[in-house]
PAPA-74096 format. One record per residue (C-alpha): residue in three letters; x, y, z. Coordinates in steps of 0.2 Angstrom, whole numbers, padded with zeros to 4 digits, always signed. Layout:
ALAXYZ
...
***
This chain:
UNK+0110-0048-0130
UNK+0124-0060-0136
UNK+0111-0073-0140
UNK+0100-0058-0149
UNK+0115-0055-0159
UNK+0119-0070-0165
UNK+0101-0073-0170
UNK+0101-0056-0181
UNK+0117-0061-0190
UNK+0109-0077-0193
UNK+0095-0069-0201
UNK+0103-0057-0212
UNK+0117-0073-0217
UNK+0099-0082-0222
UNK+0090-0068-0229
UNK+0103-0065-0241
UNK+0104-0084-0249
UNK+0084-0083-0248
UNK+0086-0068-0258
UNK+0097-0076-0270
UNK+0086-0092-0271
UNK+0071-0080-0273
UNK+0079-0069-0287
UNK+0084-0084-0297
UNK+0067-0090-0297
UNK+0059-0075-0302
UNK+0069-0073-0318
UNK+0057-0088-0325
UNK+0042-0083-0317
UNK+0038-0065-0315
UNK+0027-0057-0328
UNK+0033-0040-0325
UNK+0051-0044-0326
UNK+0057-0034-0343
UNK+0072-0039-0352
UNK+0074-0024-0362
UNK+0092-0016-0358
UNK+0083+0003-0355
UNK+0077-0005-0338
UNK+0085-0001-0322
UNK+0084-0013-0309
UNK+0084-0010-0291
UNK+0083-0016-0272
UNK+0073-0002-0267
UNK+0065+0013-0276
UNK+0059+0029-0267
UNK+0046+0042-0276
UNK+0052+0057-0271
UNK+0067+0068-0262
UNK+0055+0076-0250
UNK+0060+0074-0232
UNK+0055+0056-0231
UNK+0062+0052-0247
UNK+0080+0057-0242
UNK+0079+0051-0224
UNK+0073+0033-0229
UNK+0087+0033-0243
UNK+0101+0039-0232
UNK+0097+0028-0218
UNK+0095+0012-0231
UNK+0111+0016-0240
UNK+0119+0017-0223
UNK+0116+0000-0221
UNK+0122-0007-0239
UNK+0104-0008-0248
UNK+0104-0005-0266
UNK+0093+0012-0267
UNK+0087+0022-0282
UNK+0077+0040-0280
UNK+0068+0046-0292
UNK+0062+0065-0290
UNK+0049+0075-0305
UNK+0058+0093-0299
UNK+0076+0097-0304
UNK+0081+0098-0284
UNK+0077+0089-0266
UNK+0066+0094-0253
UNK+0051+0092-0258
UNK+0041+0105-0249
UNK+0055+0112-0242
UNK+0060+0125-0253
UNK+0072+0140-0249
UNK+0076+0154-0261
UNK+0087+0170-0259
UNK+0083+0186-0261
UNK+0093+0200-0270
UNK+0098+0208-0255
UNK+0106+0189-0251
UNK+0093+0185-0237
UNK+0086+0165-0239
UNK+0067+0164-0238
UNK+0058+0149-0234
UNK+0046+0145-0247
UNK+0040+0129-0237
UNK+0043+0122-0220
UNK+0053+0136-0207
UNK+0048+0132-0192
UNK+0056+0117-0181
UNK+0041+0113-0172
UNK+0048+0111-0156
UNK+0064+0102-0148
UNK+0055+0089-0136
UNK+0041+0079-0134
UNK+0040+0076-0154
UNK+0031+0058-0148
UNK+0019+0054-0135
UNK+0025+0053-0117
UNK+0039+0066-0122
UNK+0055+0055-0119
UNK+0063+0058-0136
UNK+0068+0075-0144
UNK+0060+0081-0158
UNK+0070+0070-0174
UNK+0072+0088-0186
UNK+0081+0094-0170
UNK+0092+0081-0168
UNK+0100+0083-0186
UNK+0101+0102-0183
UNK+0115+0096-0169
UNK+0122+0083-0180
UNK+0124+0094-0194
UNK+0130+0109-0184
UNK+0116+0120-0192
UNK+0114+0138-0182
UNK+0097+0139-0175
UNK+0088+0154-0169
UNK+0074+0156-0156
UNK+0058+0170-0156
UNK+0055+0182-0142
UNK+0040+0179-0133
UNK+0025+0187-0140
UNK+0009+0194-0131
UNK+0001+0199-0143
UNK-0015+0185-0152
UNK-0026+0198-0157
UNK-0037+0204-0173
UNK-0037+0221-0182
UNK-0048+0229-0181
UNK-0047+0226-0164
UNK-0068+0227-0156
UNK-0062+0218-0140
UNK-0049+0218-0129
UNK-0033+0205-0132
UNK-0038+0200-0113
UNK-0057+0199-0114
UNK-0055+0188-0133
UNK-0040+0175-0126
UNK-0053+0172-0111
UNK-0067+0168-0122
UNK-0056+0158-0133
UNK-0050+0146-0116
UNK-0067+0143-0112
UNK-0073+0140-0131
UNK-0058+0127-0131
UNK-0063+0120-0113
UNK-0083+0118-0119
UNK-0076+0109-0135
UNK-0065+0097-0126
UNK-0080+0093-0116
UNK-0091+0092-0130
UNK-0080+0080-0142
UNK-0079+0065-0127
UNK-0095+0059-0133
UNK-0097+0066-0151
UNK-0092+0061-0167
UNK-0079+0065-0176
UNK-0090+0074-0189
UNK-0092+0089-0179
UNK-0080+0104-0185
UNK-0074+0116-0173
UNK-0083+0131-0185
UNK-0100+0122-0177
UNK-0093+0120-0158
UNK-0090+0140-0161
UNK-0111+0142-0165
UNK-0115+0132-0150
UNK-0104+0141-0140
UNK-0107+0159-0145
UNK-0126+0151-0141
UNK-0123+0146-0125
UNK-0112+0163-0118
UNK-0128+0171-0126
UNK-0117+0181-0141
UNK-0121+0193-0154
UNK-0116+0192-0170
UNK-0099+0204-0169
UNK-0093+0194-0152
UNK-0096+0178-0162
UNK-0086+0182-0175
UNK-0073+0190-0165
UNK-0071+0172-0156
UNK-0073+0166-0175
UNK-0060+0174-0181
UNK-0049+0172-0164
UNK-0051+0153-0168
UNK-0048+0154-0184
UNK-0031+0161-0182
UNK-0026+0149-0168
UNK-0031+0133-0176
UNK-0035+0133-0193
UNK-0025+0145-0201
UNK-0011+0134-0195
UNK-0019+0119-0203
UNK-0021+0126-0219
UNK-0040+0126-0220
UNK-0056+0132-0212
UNK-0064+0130-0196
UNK-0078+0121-0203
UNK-0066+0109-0212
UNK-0057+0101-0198
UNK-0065+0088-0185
UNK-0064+0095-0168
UNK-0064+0080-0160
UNK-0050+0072-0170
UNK-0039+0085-0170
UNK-0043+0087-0152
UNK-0039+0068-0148
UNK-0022+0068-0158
UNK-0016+0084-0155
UNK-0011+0086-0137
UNK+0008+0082-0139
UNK+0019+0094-0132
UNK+0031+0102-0143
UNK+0041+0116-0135
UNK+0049+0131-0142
UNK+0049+0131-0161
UNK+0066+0141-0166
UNK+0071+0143-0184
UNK+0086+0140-0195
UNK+0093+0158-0194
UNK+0109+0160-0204
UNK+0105+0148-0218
UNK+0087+0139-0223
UNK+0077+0128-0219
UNK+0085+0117-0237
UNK+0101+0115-0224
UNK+0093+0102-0216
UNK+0087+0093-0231
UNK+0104+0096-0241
UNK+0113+0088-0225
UNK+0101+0072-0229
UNK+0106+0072-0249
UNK+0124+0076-0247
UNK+0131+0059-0246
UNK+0117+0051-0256
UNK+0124+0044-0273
UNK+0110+0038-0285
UNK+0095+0054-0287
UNK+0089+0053-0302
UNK+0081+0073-0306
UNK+0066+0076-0319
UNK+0060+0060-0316
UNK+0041+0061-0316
UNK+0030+0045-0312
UNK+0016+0040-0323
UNK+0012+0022-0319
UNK+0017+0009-0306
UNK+0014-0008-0311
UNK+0014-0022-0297
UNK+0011-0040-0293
UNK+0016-0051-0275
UNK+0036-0051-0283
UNK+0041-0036-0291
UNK+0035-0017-0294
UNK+0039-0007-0312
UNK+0039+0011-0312
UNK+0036+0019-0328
UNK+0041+0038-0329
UNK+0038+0051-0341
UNK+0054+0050-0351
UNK+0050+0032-0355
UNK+0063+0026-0340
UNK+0058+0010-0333
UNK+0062+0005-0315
UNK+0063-0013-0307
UNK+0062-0015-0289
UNK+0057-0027-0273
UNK+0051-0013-0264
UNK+0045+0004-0268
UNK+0044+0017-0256
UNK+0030+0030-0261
UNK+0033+0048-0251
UNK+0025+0057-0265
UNK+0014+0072-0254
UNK-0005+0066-0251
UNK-0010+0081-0263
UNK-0003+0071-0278
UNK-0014+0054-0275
UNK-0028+0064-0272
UNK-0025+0071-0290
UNK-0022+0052-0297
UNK-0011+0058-0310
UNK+0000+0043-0304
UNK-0008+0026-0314
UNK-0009+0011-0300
UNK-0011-0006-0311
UNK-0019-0016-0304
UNK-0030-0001-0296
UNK-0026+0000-0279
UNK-0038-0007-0265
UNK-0054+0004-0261
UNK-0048+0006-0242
UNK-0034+0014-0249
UNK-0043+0025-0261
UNK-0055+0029-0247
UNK-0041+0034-0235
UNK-0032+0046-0249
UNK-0050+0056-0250
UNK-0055+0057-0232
UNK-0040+0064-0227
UNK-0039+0085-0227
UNK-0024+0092-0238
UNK-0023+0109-0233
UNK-0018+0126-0244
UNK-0006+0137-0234
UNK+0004+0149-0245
UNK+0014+0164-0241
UNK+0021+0179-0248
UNK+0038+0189-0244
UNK+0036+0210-0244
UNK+0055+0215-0242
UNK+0058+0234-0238
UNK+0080+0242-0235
UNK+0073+0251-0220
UNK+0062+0245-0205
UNK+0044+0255-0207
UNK+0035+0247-0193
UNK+0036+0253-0174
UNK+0026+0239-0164
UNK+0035+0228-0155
UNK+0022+0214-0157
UNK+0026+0199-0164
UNK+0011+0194-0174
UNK+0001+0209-0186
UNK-0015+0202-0188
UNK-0032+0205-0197
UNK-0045+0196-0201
UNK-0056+0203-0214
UNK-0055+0210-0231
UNK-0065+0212-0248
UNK-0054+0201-0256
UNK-0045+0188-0245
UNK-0052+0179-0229
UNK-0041+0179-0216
UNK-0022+0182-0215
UNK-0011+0187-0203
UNK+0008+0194-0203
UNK+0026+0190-0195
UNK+0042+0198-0196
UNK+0055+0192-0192
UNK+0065+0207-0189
UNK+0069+0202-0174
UNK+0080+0187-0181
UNK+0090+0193-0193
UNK+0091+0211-0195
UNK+0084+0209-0212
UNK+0067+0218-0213
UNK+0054+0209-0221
UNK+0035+0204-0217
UNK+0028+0186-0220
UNK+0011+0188-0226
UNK+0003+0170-0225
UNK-0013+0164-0232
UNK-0024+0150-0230
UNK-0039+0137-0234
UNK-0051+0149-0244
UNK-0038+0163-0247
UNK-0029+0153-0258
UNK-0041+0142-0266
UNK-0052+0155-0271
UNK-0039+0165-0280
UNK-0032+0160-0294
UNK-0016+0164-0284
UNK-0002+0170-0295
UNK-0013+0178-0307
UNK-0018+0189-0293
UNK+0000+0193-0287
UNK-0004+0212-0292
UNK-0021+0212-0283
UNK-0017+0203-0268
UNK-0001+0214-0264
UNK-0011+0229-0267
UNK-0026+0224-0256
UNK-0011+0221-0242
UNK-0003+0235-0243
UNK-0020+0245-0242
UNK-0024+0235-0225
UNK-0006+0238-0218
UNK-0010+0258-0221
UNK-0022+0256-0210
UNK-0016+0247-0196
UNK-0002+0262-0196
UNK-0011+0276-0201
UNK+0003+0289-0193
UNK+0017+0279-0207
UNK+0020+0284-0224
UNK+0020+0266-0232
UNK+0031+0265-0246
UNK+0031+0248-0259
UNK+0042+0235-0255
UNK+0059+0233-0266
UNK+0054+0215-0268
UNK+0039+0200-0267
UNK+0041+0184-0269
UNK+0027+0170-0266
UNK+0025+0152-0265
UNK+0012+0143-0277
UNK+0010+0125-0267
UNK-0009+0124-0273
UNK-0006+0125-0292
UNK+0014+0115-0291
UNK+0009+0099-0301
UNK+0022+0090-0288
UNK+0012+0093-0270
UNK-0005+0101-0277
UNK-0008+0106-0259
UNK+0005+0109-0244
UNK+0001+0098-0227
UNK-0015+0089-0220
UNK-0026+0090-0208
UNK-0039+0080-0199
UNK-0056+0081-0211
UNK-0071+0081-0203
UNK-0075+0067-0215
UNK-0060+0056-0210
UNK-0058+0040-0196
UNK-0046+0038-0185
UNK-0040+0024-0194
UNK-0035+0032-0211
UNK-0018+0039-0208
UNK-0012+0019-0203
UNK-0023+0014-0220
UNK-0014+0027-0231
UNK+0004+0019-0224
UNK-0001+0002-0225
UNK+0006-0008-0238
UNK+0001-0016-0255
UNK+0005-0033-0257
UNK+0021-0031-0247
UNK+0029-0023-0261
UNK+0022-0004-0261
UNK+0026+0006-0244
UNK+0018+0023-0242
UNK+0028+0038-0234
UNK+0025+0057-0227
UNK+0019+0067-0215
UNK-0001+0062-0221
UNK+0004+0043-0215
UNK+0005+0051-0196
UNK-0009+0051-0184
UNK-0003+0064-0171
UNK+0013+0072-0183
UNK+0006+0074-0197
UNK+0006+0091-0206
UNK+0026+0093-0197
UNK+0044+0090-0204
UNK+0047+0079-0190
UNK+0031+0070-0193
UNK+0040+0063-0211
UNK+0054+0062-0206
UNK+0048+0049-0192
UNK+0037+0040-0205
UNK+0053+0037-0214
UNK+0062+0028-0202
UNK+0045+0018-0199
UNK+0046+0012-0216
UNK+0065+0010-0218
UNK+0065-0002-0201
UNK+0051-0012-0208
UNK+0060-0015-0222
UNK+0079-0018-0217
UNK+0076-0027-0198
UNK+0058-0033-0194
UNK+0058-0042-0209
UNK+0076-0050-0204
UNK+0069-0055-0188
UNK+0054-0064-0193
UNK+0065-0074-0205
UNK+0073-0082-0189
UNK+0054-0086-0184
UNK+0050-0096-0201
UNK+0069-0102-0201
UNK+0066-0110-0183
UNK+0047-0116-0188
UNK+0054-0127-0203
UNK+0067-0134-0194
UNK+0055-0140-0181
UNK+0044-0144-0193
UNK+0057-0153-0204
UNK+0064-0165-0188
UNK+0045-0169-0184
UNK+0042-0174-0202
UNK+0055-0182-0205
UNK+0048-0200-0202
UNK+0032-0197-0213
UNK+0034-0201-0232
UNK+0023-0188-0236
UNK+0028-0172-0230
UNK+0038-0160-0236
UNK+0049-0144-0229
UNK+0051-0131-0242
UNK+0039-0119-0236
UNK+0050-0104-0235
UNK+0054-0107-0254
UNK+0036-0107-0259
UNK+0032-0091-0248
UNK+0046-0081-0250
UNK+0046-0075-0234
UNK+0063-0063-0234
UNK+0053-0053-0245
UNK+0037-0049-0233
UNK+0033-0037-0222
UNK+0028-0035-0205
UNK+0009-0032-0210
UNK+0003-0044-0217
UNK+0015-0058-0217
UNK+0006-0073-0211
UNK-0003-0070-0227
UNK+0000-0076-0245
UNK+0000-0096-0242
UNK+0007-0099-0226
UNK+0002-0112-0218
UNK-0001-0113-0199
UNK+0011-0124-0189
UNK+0001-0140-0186
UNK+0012-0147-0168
UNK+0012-0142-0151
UNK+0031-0139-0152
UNK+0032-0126-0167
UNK+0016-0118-0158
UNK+0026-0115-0143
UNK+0042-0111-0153
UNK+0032-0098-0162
UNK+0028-0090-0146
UNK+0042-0092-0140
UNK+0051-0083-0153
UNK+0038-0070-0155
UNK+0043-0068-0137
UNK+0060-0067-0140
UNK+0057-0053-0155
UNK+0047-0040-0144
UNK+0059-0041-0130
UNK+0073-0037-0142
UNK+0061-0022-0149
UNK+0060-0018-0130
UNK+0078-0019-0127
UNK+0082-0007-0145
UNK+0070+0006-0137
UNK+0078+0007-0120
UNK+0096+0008-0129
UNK+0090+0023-0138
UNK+0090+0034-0123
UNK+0108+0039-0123
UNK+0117+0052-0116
UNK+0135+0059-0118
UNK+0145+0060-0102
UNK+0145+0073-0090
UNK+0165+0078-0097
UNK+0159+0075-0116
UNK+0144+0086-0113
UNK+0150+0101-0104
UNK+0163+0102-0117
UNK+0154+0103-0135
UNK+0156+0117-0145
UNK+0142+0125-0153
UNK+0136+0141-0166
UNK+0126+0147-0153
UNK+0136+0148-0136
UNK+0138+0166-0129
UNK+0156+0171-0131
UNK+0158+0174-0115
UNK+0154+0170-0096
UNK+0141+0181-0093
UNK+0140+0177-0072
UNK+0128+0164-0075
UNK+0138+0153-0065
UNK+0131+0159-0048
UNK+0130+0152-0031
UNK+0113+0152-0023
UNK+0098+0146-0024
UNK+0089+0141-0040
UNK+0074+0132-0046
UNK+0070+0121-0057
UNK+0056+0113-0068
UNK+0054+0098-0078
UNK+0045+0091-0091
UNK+0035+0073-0090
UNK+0020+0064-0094
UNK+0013+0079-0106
UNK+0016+0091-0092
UNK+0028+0103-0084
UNK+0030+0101-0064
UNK+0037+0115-0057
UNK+0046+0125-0049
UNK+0055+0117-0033
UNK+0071+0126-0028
UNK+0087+0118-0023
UNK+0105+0126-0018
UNK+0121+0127-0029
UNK+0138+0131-0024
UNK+0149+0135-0040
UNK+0168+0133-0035
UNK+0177+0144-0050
UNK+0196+0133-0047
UNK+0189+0116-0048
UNK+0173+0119-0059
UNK+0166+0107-0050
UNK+0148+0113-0041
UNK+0137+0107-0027
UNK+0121+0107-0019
UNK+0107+0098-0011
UNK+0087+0102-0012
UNK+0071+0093-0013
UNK+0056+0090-0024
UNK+0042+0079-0025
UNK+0051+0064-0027
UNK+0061+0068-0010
UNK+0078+0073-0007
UNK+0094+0075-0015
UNK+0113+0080-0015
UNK+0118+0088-0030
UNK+0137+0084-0038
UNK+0144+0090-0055
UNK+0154+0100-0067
UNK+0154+0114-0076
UNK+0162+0123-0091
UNK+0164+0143-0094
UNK+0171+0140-0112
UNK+0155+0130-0116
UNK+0143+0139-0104
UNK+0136+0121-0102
UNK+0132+0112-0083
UNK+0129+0094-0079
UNK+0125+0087-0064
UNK+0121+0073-0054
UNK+0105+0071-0042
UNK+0107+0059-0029
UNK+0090+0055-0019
UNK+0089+0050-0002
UNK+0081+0035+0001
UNK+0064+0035+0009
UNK+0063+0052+0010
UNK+0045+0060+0002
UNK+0039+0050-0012
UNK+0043+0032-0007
UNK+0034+0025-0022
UNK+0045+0033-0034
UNK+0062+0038-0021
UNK+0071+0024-0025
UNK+0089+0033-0020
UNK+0092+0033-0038
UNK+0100+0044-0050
UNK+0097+0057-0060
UNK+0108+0064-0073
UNK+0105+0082-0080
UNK+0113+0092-0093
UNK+0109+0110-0097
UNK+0116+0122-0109
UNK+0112+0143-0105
UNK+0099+0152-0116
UNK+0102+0170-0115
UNK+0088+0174-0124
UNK+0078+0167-0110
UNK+0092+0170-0097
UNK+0090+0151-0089
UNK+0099+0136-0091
UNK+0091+0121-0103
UNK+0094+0105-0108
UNK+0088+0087-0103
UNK+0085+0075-0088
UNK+0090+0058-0090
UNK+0085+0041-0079
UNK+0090+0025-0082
UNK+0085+0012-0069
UNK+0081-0005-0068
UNK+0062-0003-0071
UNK+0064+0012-0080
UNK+0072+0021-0094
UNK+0066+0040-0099
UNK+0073+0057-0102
UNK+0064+0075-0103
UNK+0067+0093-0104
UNK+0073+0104-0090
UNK+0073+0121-0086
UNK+0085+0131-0072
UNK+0083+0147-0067
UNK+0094+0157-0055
UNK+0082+0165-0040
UNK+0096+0173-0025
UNK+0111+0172-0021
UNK+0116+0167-0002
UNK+0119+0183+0003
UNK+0103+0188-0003
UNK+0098+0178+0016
UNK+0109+0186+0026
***
């Protein structure tokens, strides 16, 4: 690591006199360089303060680059929009849910990213009950009978899609299947609407808009719980990004971006200019779809492509707010799924949360773009307060004391509110739409993400794609070219003819990863820069290797069980009990579960104790504990070849859980770090009896 060190503070030493040498250069022969006073120059230049946007600049000004933001509204977040009611209650006009706190990538061995900033930024978080209740009203069949249709609809389909194309929607898989269970016409739109509800709904559109098969095949991560941010908004988590940024520029709307191989200039509606080596675009899909953003030259027909194919859902909401609760159903979701003027819309409260009572009336796909939506505020209220009378026909319905609705469809600035997999899109677009132009324009956001996309998290991961790209991958390939010309240099050195200043002529600081044998570089022509090159290259993949594995970090065991948080219980509430209990973790996209082991709490050293075994083999237990914190962590020490001896290596694992009293279990994570393997998941443990219990 010394050596890998040494070689990255080489690079960025080198990077920067490149830089110099390059900037000097370009000041007599870049024919978009302006020398008009008006200009403002720049390192990097993000469009937009969405999620992406602000992550992107925090983490590059973290690290010394010279960044500018330019956002059209007059405030951050983008999509994430919170507003407060006249009763003082915030209500989340864009993004509200955390979409879970594990398994936001593949494989599940890193916590969701949005999550990880709720801890860092201390934000109270609050989790919803566990609801039953998935039905329609007017209810023809049974909640049971429907949910049974709608597993073996979903199993047919998964099926179906191994071998199909991706052109197929799931509105289609619906027809064949209500064909094959033999269905009349009221069953198949029961499942219809059962479907609808599940999956498209959530994406913003219609069953017959989304492949089945794409959404199918990047879809299947595991997500978890998905709590809320109940004593603020959703905005904290994008205020905590802003708060410490120091160059936003507000009212700033782009009309044209000019670039070449050297430089980008941004023209905005003001008549500011900007200058910058890099430009970061995070705009939402919706507002390239409207090409109200002039590319010159036009950019490539791949990329054009991509930004049609792509879905860009509508999903809008309204707030009804009443002083007194009305409703007397415990289920989580009102639902109904017809009306003379609106398609499909189901209800939340969220109650339950905040004490505050208020229904969530969200609408999407054809609800929305067949309105014209604020123009209709009257109407559409009306027709749901009309359907809600029926669902309660014993309850005097009185109006609510306030509305308030979201209008993401019609905002100039998004035209639109998440994506969705088209059933006219390829599997490649999502990596076309972030690919870059010329190494100079970098797309960012959530539409840039195969298997994220449509999520908070999902942007907030393509940021950091695009900030590492720019600020180390680059660096490291610097040292490559660096040690290619130096070879190259020694071996020419006896020939008259040859010549080492390639890295002046390419420029090579300034490229990125994609792309960057392109743009005149020339191939090494010796057996020693060929091995050097793949030595290095080597080099520069283990070093990836070794920045992934040094990501899974843990606190201690003592650091752990003695953070503080908003949402510990204020007091022990006996959930420190010897006995036996069972556990079940998560890994490889699936829970294994549940193996029971024994604890032994000792309440004057707050140390605890037990031994068990799973299907791995067996193990003691050692650890520590905290009533203050409610928080355990302990250590499981397998027994050599017991069990499992492929994967019994004695090793061990470290597990650290806090209580949930909602779910009356403690929760947290597992961590392993071994010669061969590095990883950490989720873990659940639940109290089963006590010893006594088998006397």
């Amino acid at each position: 690591m010394h050596i890998l060190q040494y070689l990255l503070l080489s690079a960025v030493v080198c990077g920067h006199i490149e830089q110099y040498n390059y900037r000097v250069k370009r000041l007599t022969v870049d024919n978009l360089d302006s020398r008009s006073s008006d200009v403002r120059t720049t390192k990097v230049l993000i469009i937009g303060s969405g999620i992406a946007g602000l992550e992107a600049a925090r983490l590059l000004q973290q690290n010394g680059v010279e960044t500018i933001v330019l956002e059209a509204r007059n405030r951050t977040g983008g999509r994430v929009w919170s507003i407060r009611s006249k009763n003082n209650l915030m209500l989340d006009m864009g993004a509200r849910y955390i979409h879970g706190q594990y398994g936001s990538i593949p494989s599940g061995l890193l916590t969701n990213p949005v999550w990880d900033l709720t801890r860092s930024a201390n934000i109270s978080i609050c989790f919803g009950e566990p609801h039953d209740f998935l039905g329609t009203y007017p209810l023809y069949y049974s909640n049971i009978l429907v949910q049974k249709w709608y597993d073996e609809y979903m199993l047919f389909v998964r099926e179906e899609t191994r071998m199909s194309s991706s052109n197929i929607s799931f509105a289609d898989y619906v027809n064949l299947f209500a064909q094959k269970k033999h269905f009349n016409e009221k069953q198949r739109s029961t499942l219809y609407n059962f479907a609808y509800f599940t999956i498209a709904d959530r994406e913003g559109t219609e069953l017959e808009s989304i492949s089945a098969k794409g959404y199918l095949d990047r879809s299947s991560v595991f997500y978890g719980e998905e709590p809320v941010i109940c004593d603020t908004d959703f905005m904290a988590i994008t205020d905590y990004l802003a708060k410490n940024l120091t160059n936003i520029q507000f009212g700033e709307i782009v009309t044209k971006i000019d670039y070449n191989k050297n430089l980008v200039k941004v023209s905005t509606k003001n008549g500011q200019i900007y200058q910058a080596e890099f430009v970061l675009i995070t705009v939402p899909l919706g507002v390239l779809k409207s090409k109200q953003i002039e590319f010159n030259p036009q950019l490539p027909q791949w990329k054009l492509d991509a930004i049609d194919r792509i879905g860009f859902g509508y999903y809008e909401k309204i707030y009804l707010l009443w002083d007194q609760v009305w409703w007397n159903t415990t289920d989580y979701y009102f639902f109904q799924s017809a009306s003379k003027s609106i398609n499909l819309r189901y209800w939340i409260t969220a109650n339950k949360w905040n004490g505050k009572p208020f229904i969530t009336c969200f609408f999407a796909g054809k609800a929305v773009s067949s309105l014209t939506w604020k123009q209709n505020k009257n109407e559409t209220v009306k027709d749901i307060l009309d359907t809600l009378q029926k669902m309660f026909p014993n309850i005097k319905i009185t109006p609510p004391t306030e509305i308030y609705m979201s209008n993401w469809n019609e905002d100039p600035f998004s035209y639109g509110s998440y994506s969705y997999i088209s059933v006219n899109q390829k599997y490649e677009d999502p990596f076309r739409l972030s690919e870059p132009i010329n190494n100079r324009l970098l797309f960012a956001g959530e539409a840039t993400n195969t298997d994220t996309y449509g999520y908070t998290h999902g942007a907030l991961l393509s940021a950091r794609r695009e900030e590492l790209i720019m600020h180390i991958i680059f660096h490291i390939f610097l040292i490559i070219m660096i040690f290619i010309n130096v070879i190259g240099c020694q071996d020419a050195s006896s020939s008259r003819n040859s010549s080492c200043t390639r890295i002046g002529r390419n420029h090579f600081y300034h490229e990125r990863s994609i792309g960057l044998m392109g743009n005149g570089y020339q191939l090494p022509n010796t057996m020693i820069e060929h091995l050097m090159t793949i030595g290095l290259f080597i080099v520069f993949y283990m070093a990836l290797y070794q920045l992934w594995s040094n990501s899974i970090s843990m606190p201690s065991n003592e650091d752990y069980i003695n953070m503080l948080t908003n949402d510990i219980e204020e007091e022990n509430c006996g959930q420190f009990v010897s006995g036996f209990w069972l556990s079940r973790y998560y890994h490889y996209d699936r829970f294994y579960e549940p193996y029971q082991f024994s604890l032994l709490f000792n309440s004057q050293t707050r140390e605890v104790n037990g031994n068990g075994v799973d299907d791995i083999g067996k193990f003691v237990v050692n650890g520590i504990y905290s009533i203050n914190t409610n928080r355990l962590a302990i250590i499981k020490t397998y027994r050599e070849e017991t069990e499992n001896s492929t994967e019994n290596f004695g090793h061990n694992i470290t597990i650290q859980v806090a209580w949930n009293s909602n779910q009356y279990h403690f929760e947290g994570k597992w961590f392993i770090k071994t010669r061969n393997y590095s990883g950490d998941g989720r873990i659940e443990l639940k109290f089963e009896k006590s010893f006594r219990a088998m006397a």
